[in-house]
C-alpha positions in Angstrom: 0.0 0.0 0.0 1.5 3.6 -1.0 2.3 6.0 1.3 -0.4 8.5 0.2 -3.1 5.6 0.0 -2.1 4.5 4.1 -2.7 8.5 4.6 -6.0 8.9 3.3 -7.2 5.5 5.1 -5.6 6.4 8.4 -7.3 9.8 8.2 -10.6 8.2 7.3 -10.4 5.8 10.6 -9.4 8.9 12.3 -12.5 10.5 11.7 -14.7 7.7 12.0 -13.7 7.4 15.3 -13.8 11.1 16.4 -17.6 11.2 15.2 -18.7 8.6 17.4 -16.8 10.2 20.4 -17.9 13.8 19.5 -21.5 12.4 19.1 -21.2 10.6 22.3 -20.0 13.2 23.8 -22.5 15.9 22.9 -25.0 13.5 23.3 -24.5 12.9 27.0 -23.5 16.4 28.2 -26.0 18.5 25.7 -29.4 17.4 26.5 -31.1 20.3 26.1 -28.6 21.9 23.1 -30.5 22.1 19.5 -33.6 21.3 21.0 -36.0 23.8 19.6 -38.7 25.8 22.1 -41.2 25.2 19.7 -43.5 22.5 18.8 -42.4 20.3 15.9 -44.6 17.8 15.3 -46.6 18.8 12.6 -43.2 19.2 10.4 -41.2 16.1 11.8 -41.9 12.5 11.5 -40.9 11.9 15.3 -43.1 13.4 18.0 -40.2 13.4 20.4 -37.7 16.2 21.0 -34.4 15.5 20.0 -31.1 17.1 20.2 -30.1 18.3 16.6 -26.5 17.8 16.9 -25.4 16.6 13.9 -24.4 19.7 12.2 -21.5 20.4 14.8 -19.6 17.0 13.9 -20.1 18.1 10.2 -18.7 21.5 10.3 -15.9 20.8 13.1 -14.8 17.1 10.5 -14.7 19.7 7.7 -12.1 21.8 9.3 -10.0 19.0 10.3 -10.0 17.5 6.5 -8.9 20.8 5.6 -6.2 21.1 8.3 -5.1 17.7 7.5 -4.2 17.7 4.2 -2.4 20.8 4.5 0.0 19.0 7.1 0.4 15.6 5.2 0.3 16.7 1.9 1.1 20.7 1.8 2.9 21.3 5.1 4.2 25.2 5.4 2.0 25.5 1.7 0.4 28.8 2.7 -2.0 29.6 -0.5 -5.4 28.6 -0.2 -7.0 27.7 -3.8 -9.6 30.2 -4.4 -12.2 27.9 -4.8 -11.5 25.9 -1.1 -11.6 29.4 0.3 -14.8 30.0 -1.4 -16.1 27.0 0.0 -14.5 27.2 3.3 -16.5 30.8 3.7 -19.9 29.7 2.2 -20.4 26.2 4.1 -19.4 28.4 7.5 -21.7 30.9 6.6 -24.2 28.3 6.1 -23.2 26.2 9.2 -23.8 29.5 11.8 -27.1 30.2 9.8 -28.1 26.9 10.5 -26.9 27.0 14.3 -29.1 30.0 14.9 -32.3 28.7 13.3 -31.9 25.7 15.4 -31.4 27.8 18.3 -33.7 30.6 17.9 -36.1 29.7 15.1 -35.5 32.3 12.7 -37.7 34.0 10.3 -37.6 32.5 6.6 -36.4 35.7 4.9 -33.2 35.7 6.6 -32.2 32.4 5.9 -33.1 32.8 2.3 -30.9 35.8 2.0 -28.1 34.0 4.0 -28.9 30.9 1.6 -28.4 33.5 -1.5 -25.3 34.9 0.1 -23.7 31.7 0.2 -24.8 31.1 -3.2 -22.9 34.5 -4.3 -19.6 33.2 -2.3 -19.6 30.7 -4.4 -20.0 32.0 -7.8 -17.4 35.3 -6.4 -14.9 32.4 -5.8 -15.0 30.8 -9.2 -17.5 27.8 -8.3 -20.1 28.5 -10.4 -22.5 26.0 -12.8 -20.9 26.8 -16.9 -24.2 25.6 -18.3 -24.7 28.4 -21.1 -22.6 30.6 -23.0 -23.8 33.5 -21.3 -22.4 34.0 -17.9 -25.5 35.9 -16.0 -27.4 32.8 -17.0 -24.4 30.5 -15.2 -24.6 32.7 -12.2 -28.2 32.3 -12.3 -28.6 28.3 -12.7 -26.1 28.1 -9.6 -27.8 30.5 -7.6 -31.2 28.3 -8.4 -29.2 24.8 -7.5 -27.8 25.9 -4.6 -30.1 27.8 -3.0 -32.2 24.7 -4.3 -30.3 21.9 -3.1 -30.1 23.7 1.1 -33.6 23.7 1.2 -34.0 20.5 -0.5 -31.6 18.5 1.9 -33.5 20.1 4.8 -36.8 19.5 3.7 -36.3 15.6 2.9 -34.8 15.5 6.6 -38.0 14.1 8.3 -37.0 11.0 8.8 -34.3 9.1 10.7 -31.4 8.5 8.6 -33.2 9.5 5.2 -31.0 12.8 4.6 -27.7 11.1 6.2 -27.9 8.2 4.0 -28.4 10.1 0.7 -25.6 12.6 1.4 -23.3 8.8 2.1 -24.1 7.9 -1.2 -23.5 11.7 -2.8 -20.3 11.0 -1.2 -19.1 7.4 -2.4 -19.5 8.8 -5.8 -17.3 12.0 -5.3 -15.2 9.9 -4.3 -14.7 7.5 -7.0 -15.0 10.6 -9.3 -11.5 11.9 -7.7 -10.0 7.6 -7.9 -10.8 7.8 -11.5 -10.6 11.0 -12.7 -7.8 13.1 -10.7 -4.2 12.4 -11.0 -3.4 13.6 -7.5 -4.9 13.9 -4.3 -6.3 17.2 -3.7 -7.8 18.9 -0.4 -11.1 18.6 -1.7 -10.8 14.9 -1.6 -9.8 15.4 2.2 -13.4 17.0 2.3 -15.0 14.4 0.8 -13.1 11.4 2.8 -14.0 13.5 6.3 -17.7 14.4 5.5 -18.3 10.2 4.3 -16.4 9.2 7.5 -18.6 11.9 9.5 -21.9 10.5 7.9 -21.1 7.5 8.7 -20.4 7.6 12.7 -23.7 9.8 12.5 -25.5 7.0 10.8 -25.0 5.2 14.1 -26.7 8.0 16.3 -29.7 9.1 13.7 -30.8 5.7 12.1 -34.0 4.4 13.3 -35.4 4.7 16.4 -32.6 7.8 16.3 -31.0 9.3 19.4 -30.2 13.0 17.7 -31.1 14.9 14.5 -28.6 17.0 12.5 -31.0 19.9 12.1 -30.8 22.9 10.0 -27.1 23.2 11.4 -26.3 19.8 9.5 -28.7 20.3 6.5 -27.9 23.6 5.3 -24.0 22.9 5.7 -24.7 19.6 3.4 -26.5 21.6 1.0 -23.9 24.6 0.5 -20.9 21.9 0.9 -22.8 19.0 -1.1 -23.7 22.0 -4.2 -20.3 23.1 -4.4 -18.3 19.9 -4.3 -20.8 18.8 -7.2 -19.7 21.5 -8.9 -16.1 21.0 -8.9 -16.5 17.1 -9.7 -19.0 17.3 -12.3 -18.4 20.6 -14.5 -15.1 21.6 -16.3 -13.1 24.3 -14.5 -15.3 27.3 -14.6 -12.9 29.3 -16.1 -13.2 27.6 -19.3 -16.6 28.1 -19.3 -17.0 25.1 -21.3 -20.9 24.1 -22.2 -22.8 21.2 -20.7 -25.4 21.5 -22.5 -23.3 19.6 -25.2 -21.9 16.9 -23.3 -24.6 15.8 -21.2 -23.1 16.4 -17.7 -26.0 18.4 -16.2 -27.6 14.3 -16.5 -25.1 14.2 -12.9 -26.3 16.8 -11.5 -29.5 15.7 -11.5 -28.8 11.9 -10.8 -26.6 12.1 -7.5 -29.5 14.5 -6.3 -32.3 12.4 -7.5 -33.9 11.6 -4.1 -34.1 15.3 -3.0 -35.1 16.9 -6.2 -37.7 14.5 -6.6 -39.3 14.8 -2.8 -39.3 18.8 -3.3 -40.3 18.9 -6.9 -43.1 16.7 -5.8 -44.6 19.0 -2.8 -44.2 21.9 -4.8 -46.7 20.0 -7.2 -49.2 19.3 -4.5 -49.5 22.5 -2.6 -49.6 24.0 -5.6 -52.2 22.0 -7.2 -54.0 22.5 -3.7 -53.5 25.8 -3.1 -51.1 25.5 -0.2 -47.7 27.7 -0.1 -44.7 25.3 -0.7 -42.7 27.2 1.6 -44.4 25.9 5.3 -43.7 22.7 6.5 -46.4 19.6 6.9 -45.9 15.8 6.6 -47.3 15.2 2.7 -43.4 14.6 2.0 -42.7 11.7 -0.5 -41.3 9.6 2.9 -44.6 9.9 4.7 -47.0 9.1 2.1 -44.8 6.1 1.9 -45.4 5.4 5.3 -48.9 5.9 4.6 -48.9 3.2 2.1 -47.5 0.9 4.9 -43.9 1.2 4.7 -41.7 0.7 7.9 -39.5 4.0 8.1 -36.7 1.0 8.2 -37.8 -0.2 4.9 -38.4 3.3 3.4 -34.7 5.1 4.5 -33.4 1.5 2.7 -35.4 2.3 -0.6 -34.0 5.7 -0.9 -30.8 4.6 -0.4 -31.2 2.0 -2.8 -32.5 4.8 -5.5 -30.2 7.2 -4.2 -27.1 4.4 -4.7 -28.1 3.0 -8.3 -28.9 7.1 -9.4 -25.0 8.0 -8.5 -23.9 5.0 -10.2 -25.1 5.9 -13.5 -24.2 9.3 -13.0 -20.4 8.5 -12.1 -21.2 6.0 -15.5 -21.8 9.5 -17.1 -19.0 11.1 -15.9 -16.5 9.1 -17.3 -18.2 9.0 -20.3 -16.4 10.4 -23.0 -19.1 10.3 -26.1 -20.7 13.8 -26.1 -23.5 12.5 -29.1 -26.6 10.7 -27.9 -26.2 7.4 -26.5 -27.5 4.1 -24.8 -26.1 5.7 -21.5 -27.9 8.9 -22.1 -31.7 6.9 -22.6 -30.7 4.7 -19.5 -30.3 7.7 -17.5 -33.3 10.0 -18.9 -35.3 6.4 -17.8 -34.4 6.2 -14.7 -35.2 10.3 -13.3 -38.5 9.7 -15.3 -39.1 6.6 -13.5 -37.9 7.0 -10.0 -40.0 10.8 -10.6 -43.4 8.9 -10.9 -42.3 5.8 -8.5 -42.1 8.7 -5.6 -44.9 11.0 -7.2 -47.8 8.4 -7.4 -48.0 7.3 -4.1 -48.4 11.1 -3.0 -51.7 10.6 -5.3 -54.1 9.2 -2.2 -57.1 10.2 -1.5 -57.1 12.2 2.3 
């Protein structure tokens, strides 16, 4: 085993391990922490107050993957890529807006301005969708997937283990994105390695019956860490401003993300179609009206997974495609969002 390879592993143990402590930890000393004043139960699954925790151990692994390639790989290197540093800013950004709607409930406009500032860190720092040939429209589609994707990852967390377990398999596939595709080991794979390893030793503490939530804290960082990390893996450098449109990539996009775009494109349907805003809360989620059909929550977080694992295949298929025409691959992958869009959406169909 190379030296580089030993590294990565020993860092992923590392922070396999310091989840469950941390977690443990904050479990036992922070009963009342993240536990919000007011009632909840007609937007979450559980009826029980929990501790959302999870967020903490996500934001505090994301600064250690940061610090730790800089001392194995890059010790005394003192210039921070401008697209780390854009990420660094916006996923802190989203982290403390998250840590003070857990606390204090805040009102919807301010986190949707804090979620369109961290959109605009982004794109300032180079990390931006190159989708069209015009760059206003680029700025605009990133704006609309990331402010997208926070709310998204929040919304389908209603479940124990639902959001955790789609983020592990957004994850796997970054991961064999960077095996495959990058030469070298870069800091963003750091990131990568500690937020899997940081899922994972969560999974333990939020799968069903959970013991703690990862709140807004944890969802919005996800969503601003998950949307630009997707952007560096899937797109062309920026800078190039090289079209997707002709190469089919915006198919990944929408694969690895398949379980959350679906749920949220689905409410928005039905309040819509009944007159309800899309923006409050209520359990009509593609997870409960599973339930409603009889499924264990057990059975449903494996289905999603399932989905959510097969989805990220394909897309990493895609990736390493290299045939920009229409293909066999292409169909395949059109299929399956159709299919998965109306295996989620029907069952939302019952009659009250």
């Amino acid at each position: 085993m190379s030296a580089p390879i030993l590294k990565l592993l020993l860092f992923f143990i590392g922070i396999l391990s310091f989840g469950y402590i941390i977690y443990t930890i904050l479990l036992k000393f922070s009963r009342n922490l993240g536990i919000r004043n007011t009632d909840e139960r007609l937007i979450r699954w559980s009826n029980e107050q929990k501790p959302a925790l999870g967020g903490i151990g996500f934001y505090i692994a994301f600064l250690i993957s940061v610090a730790s390639y800089f001392l194995l790989f890059n010790f005394g290197y003192t210039e921070i890529n401008i697209q780390l540093r854009g990420l660094i800013i916006a996923s802190s950004l989203a982290f403390l807006m998250g840590l003070a709607d857990d606390a204090y409930n805040t009102k919807p406009l301010l986190k949707f301005v804090s979620q369109l500032i961290c959109a605009f860190v982004l794109i300032y720092h180079q990390l931006y969708i190159p989708l069209f040939d015009t760059i206003w429209l680029n700025y605009l589609t990133t704006v609309l997937w990331v402010v997208g994707l926070m709310n998204s990852l929040n919304m389908l967390d209603n479940m124990d283990g639902i959001t955790t377990l789609i983020s592990i398999t957004i994850c796997m596939h970054f991961i064999a994105i960077n095996i495959f595709t990058q030469p070298s080991i870069t800091v963003f794979t750091f990131i990568v390695i500690g937020l899997l390893g940081i899922l994972l030793s969560f999974l333990i503490f939020n799968k069903n019956p959970s013991k703690m939530f990862m709140g807004d804290t944890g969802s919005q960082f996800l969503g601003v860490s998950l949307a630009g990390l997707s952007i560096l893996f899937f797109s062309k450098n920026p800078a190039e401003n090289t079209s997707l449109l002709n190469n089919t990539l915006w198919l990944s996009f929408i694969l690895s993300f398949i379980v959350p775009i679906t749920d949220t494109t689905t409410v928005f349907i039905n309040r819509i179609r009944k007159g309800k805003s899309p923006f409050i809360g209520g359990k009509d989620h593609t997870t409960h009206h599973l339930s409603y059909k009889g499924f264990s929550d057990n059975k449903i977080a494996l289905l999603l997974f399932s989905i959510s694992l097969i989805a990220n295949m394909l897309a990493f298929l895609q990736v390493l495609s290299t045939s920009d025409s229409p293909s066999l691959l292409i169909l395949v992958d059109v299929a399956y969002i159709i299919f998965i869009f109306f295996l989620l959406y029907l069952p939302t169909l019952r009659k009250k």
